[in-house]
N, C-alpha and C positions, 0 to 999 in steps of 0.2 A: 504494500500500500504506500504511494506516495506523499509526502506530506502534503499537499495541498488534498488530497482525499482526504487524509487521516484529521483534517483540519475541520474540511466539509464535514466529515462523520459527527465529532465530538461536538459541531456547531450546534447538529440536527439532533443530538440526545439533549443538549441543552435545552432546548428550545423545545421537547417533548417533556424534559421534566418540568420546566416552568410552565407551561402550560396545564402539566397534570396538577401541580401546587397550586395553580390559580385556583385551578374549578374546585378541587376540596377548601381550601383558605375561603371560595365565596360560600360555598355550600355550609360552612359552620355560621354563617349570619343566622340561620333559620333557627340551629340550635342557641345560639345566645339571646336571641328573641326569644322564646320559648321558656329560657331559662327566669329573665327578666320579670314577664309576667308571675312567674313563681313568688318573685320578690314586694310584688303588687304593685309594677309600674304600668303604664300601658303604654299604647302603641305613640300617641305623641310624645312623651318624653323620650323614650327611647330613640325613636327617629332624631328626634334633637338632640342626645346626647352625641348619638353616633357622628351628626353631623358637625357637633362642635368638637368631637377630637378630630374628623376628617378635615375641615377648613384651614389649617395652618398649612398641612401638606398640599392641598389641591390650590392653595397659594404661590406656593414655592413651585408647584409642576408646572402652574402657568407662568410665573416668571422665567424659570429656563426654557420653558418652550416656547417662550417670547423672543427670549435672545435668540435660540436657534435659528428663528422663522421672524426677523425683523424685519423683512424689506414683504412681505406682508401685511400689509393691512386691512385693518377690518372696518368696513362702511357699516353707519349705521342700520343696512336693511341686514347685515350679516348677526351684527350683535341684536337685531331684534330677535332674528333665527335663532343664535345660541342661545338666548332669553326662554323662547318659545319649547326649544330641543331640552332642555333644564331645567323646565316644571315638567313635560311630558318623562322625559328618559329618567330622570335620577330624582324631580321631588315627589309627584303624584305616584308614580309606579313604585317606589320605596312605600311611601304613607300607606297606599291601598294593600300594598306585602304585607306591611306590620299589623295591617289592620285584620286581616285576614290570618295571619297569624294566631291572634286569639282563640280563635274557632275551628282550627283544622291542625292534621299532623303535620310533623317538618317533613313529613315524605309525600304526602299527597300535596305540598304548600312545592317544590321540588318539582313533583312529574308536572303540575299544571302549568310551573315555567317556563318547562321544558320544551312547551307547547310555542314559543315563541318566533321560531324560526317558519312553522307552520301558520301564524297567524301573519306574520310577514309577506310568505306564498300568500295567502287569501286575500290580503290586501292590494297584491300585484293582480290579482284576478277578477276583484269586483270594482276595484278603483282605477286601475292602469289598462284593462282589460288584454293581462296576457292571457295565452291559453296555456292552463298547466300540461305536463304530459302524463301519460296513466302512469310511470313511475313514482310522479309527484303526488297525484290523487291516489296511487294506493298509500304513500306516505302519509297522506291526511288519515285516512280509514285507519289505518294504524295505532297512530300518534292517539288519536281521540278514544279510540275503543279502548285505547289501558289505562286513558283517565278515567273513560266510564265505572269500568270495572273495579279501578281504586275507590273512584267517586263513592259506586254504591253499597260498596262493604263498608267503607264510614259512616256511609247514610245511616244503615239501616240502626249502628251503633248513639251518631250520634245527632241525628236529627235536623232540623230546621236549622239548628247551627251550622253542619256541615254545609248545608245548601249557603247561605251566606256566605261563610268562611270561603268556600269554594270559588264564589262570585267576585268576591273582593279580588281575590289574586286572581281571577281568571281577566278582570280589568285590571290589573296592573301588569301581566303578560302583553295585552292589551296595548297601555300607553306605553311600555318599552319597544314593541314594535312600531308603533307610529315614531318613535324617536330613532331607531334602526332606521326606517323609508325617511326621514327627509334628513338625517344626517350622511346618506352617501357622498352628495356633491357640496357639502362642508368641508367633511374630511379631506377631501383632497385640494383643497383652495386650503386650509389653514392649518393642517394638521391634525393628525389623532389623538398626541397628546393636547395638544392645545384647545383641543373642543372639547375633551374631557376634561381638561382641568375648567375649563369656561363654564361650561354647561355646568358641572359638580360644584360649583362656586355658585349659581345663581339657588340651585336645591339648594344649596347649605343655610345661604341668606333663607330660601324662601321657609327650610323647616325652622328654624331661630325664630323666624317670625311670628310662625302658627301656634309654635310652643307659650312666644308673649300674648300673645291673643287670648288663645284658650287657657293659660294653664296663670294662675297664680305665684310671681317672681319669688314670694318669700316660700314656695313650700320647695325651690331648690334644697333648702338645708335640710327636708324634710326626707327627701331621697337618701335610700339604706346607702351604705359605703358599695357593698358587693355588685350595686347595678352600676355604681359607678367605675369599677374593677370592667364588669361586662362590657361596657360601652365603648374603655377604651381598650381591648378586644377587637370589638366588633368594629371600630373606626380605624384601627390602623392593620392589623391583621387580616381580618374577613374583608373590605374596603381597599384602602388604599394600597397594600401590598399586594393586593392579588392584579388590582388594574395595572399596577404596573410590570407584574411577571407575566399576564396574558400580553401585554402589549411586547414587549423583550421577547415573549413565545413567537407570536406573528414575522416577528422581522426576522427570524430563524425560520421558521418551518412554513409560513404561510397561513392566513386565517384558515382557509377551509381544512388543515389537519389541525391546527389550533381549538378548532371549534369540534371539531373527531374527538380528541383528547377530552373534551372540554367535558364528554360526557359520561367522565367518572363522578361528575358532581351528582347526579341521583343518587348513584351507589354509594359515595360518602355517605351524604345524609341519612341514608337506609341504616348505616353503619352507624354514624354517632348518633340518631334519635333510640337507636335500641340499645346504646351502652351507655351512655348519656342522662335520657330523658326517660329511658325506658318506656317506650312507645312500643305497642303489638304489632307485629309483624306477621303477617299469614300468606299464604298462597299468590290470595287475590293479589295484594300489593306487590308481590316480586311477578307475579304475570304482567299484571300493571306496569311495571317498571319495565320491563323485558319489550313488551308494545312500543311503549315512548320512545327509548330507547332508539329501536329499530327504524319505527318510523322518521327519527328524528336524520336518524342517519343516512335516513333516504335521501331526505331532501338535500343534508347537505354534498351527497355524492353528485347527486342531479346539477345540482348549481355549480357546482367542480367541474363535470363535465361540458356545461353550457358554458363557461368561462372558459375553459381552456377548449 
């Protein structure tokens, strides 16, 4: 092996293990949410915590990826777009996650996620009017039938909850995908890192804000110590270190095995809500899982192939 292979090689195991870091590092979000609520926080402050240990870093991301990308700049119809892309991508589909958290396991809060790159398809099809190909439509049928299936062994357990719970995140699946379809031709005018740090900067302000809105300033001291522990966790670990190994992944291996990889995060979570949270685990959900999964991997083959 020559060393510019042997180079290639070690580049391309990097960039598969950072990639596999990312997706478990995001996939413990669900469980520290989870855990949170144990401590009797709920979904707004938590959102707000996470985002006030994320804001220092997603400060500093965008500062150096300002310097980077200086002879770039951003007109005011762009910084409306990042405005708009940063309540859809990172404040509302966060909020609606947490919120939906409450109500459902971290494994079915996971496969419904998962559902995103297929809600992406669907949105190319009813709004863009492409025509998918029966590869991609058997990828829907898929994808959806192992939610079902997780869906209704929760049901049956836990009720009109699960219906809600399921809702919430199935709309924040939702606004991530509308923020995936109009950040394509951002990204490439200003950057990856610099729209995410833009966009995560605008969520950050926007949850700080909802937290003063709603929540009363003097009952911060009222918050146990242990969700403050979780939070800053979930903001520099689950958050901010994973954006930045998935992005470090891409420029190694490519998004679309980035996004292959990407789909150890189910099976994480399956893994830490049953050691963890201890969360039941049965059949249904590992069928379930196995569905999403597959389907998931469809579609992202399909897009690999129509791109290259």
């Amino acid at each position: 092996m020559t060393l510019v292979a042997a180079t290639d090689h070690r580049r391309r195991w990097i960039g598969f293990a950072l990639a596999a870091f990312g997706a478990i590092a995001f996939s413990g979000k669900a469980i520290i949410v989870k855990l949170g609520f144990r401590y009797g926080a709920d979904a707004v402050t938590l959102l707000a915590l996470r985002m006030l240990v994320a804001l220092p870093f997603f400060l500093a991301m965008g500062a150096w990826a300002r310097r980077s990308r200086a002879r770039t700049r951003i007109g005011a119809r762009d910084a409306l777009r990042i405005a708009l892309l940063g309540f859809f991508g990172y404040y509302l589909a966060s909020f609606l996650d947490f919120a939906g958290l409450a109500y459902i396991t971290a494994t079915l809060e996971r496969l419904i996620l998962y559902l995103t790159p297929t809600i992406v398809l669907a949105i190319g099809v009813l709004v863009f009017r492409r025509r998918p190909t029966r590869v991609q439509l058997g990828a829907l049928v898929l994808s959806y039938a192992g939610v079902v299936l997780a869906f209704a062994h929760d049901l049956e357990v836990g009720g009109r909850d699960i219906a809600l719970g399921s809702a919430l995140v199935f709309a924040s699946a939702l606004s991530y995908a509308i923020y995936l379809v109009g950040s394509g031709e951002l990204v490439a005018r200003v950057g990856a890192m610099r729209l995410t740090a833009y966009a995560s900067t605008v969520a950050c302000v926007l949850c700080l804000g909802q937290y003063v809105l709603l929540r009363p300033l003097d009952g911060v001291a009222a918050i146990p110590p242990a969700v403050w522990w979780l939070s800053l966790l979930n903001g520099t670990l689950c958050t901010v270190v994973p954006v930045l190994a998935v992005m470090m992944a891409i420029e190694r291996i490519g998004s679309g095995l980035a996004a292959q990889v990407g789909m150890l995060g189910p099976v994480s979570t399956i893994v830490l809500s049953l050691l963890v949270l201890g969360e039941p685990m049965g059949p249904w959900q590992v069928t379930g899982t196995l569905l999403v999964l597959s389907g998931v991997l469809l579609v992202s083959r399909a897009k690999a192939v129509q791109g290259g």
